[in-house]
N, C-alpha and C positions, 0 to 999 in steps of 0.2 A: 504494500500500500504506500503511497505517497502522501505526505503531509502538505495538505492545501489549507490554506486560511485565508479568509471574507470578512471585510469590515462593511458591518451592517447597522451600525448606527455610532453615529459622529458627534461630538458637541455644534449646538447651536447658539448662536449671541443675538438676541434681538438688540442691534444698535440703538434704534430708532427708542426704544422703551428705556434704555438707559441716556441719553442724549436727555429726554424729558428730563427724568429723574435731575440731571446737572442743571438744566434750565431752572427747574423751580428751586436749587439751591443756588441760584445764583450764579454759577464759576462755570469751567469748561476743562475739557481734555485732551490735550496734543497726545493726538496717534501717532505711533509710528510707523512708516512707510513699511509694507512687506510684509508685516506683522501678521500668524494667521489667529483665526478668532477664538480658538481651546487659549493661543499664549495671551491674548486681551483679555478673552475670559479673566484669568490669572491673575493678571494684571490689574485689572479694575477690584477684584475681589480684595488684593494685597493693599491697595490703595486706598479703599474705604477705610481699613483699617488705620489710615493715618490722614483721611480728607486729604490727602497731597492730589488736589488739582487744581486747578488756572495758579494764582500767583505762589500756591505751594507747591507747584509741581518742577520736580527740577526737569535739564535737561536730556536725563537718562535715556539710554532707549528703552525699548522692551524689552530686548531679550536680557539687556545689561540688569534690567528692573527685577526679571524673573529670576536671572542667576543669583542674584541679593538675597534674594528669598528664600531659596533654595541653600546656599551656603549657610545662612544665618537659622537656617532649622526650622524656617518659618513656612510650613507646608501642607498646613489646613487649608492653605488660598489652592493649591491640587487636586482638594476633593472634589469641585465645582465644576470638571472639564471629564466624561466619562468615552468609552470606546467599546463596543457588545462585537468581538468578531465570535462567527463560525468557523469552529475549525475542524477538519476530516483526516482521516488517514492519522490516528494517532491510538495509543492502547488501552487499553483500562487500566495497565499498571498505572501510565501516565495520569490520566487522571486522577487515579485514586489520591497521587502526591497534588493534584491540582486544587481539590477541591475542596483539602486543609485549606485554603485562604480562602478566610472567612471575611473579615476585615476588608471593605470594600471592594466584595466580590460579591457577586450571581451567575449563577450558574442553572443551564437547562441542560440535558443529556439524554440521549436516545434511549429509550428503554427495553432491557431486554424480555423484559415480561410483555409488553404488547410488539416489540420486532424479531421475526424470525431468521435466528441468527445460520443457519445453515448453509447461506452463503456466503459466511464472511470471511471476507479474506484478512488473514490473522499479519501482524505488524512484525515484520523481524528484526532484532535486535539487530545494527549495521555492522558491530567488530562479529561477529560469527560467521559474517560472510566469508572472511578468508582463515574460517576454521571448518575445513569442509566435514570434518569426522564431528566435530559439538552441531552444526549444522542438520547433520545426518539424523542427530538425537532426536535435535530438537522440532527438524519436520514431522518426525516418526511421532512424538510427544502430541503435537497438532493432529494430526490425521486422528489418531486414535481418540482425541479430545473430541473431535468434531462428528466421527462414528459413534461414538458414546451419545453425544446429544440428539445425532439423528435418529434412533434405535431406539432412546429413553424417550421421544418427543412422539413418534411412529406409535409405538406401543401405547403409551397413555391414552392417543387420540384417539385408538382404536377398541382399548378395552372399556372394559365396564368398571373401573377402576374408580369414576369418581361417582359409582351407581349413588344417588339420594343424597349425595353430599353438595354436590353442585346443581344448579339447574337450567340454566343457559348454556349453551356452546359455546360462547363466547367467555362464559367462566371457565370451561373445563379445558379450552384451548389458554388461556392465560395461566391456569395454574400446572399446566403442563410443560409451558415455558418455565414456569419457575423453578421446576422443577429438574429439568433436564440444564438447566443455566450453572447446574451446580455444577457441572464437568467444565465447563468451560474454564481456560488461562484465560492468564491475564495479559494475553499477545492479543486477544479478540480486538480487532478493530471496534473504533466510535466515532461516534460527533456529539461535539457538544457546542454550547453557546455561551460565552463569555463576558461580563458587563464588568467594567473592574474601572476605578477613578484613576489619574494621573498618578495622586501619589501611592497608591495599591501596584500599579506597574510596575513601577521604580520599587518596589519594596519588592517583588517578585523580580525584576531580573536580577537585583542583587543579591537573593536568596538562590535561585533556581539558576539564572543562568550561567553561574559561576562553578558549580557542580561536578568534577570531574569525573566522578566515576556515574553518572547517568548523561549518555550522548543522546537520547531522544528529546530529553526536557530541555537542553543545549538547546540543539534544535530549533525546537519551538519558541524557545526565548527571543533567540537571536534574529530567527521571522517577526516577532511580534517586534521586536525594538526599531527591527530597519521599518515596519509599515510606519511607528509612532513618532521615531526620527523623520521621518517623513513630512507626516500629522503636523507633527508641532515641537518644529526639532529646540526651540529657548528650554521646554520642559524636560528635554532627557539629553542635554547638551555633554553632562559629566559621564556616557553610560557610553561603549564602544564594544564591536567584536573584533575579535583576534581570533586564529588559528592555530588551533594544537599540532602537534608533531603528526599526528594521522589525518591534520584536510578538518576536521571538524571545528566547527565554530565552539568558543567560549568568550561569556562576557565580561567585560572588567571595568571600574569606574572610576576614573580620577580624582584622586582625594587634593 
């Protein structure tokens, strides 16, 4: 499986509602050129906190304004600017470490009690590739996982197993998933959906994507930093990928 990810909702700035807001106090706010609207976002949030606009406002720029904030630990003005990607081709092991961040996170996930997993194509760990004999195991591992599920899934649907205890088909097919889900690894592919603030990202690539001994969560980190670098690169200016001796990405943050 291949790991893709989809940014499916973005921070919004209604200008025009905060412009009012400055009006009816009076002052005003030099923009800065270029600037995107997650780092205003930021910026204005940071700024309330000290009224520095019109004649208190210095000549800072925004990103100069946000790395202030940012350096001096001031990064509740973060939580204001959020990002929900999709993302596929990744494992359940993976998530399982995901979806400990609780902390300015949410989280949707594909279910395997209403999806039938019989076709999934399972995630291989990437160093086993040039281990053909752990390789060997670990398809053999899979196969037999996924025979297991088919056979325990087959069987239930067909017996009289859930005689008077269930009454819908639609019960006796969801508890038969549940049941046969017990064989499944934790290589089984997912998707899932992700809503996490600025500073919940930053608190996760520094957690996660610095991780040496897991190359998948790597991975995914370092996808999600280059989209956010992107996004609203004043907000993850201190966060960079490098590459490890084997090609694979790790994150690192400039202190």
């Amino acid at each position: 499986m291949t790991l893709k990810t989809y940014i499916v909702n973005k921070p919004a700035f209604d200008v025009d509602a905060f412009l009012s807001f400055l009006r009816d106090e009076g002052t005003s706010w030099q923009r800065s050129s270029g600037a995107k609207l997650a780092e205003e976002l930021v910026e204005i949030a940071g700024r309330i906190c000290y009224l520095s606009f019109g004649p208190n406002q210095s000549n800072t720029s925004n990103s100069e304004f946000v790395k202030k904030l940012i350096e001096s630990k001031h990064e509740t003005v973060l939580e204001h600017v959020n990002w929900t990607f999709l993302v596929t081709g990744i494992s359940r092991a993976l998530t399982h470490q995901l979806v400990r961040h609780r902390v300015g996170f949410s989280f949707s996930q594909l279910s395997q009690e209403y999806h039938d997993e019989i076709d999934n194509e399972p995630v291989e760990p990437p160093i086993i590739k040039n281990h053909p004999e752990i390789r060997n195991v670990w398809q053999n591992a899979i196969k037999t996982s996924k025979d297991a599920y088919r056979q325990i899934l087959n069987h239930l649907e067909e017996s009289n197993a859930f005689s008077g205890s269930l009454k819908s088909k639609k019960e006796k097919k969801q508890t038969a998933r549940n049941i046969a889900r017990s064989v499944l690894t934790n290589a089984t592919e997912t998707k899932i959906m992700v809503t996490a603030n600025a500073r919940a990202w930053r608190h996760f690539f520094e957690v996660r994507g610095s991780v040496n001994n897991n190359e998948e969560m790597r991975h995914l980190a370092a996808v999600l930093l280059e989209h956010l670098t992107n996004e609203a690169p004043a907000l993850f200016f201190d966060f960079s990928t490098e590459l490890l001796s084997d090609g694979s990405p790790i994150i690192v943050r400039s202190k």
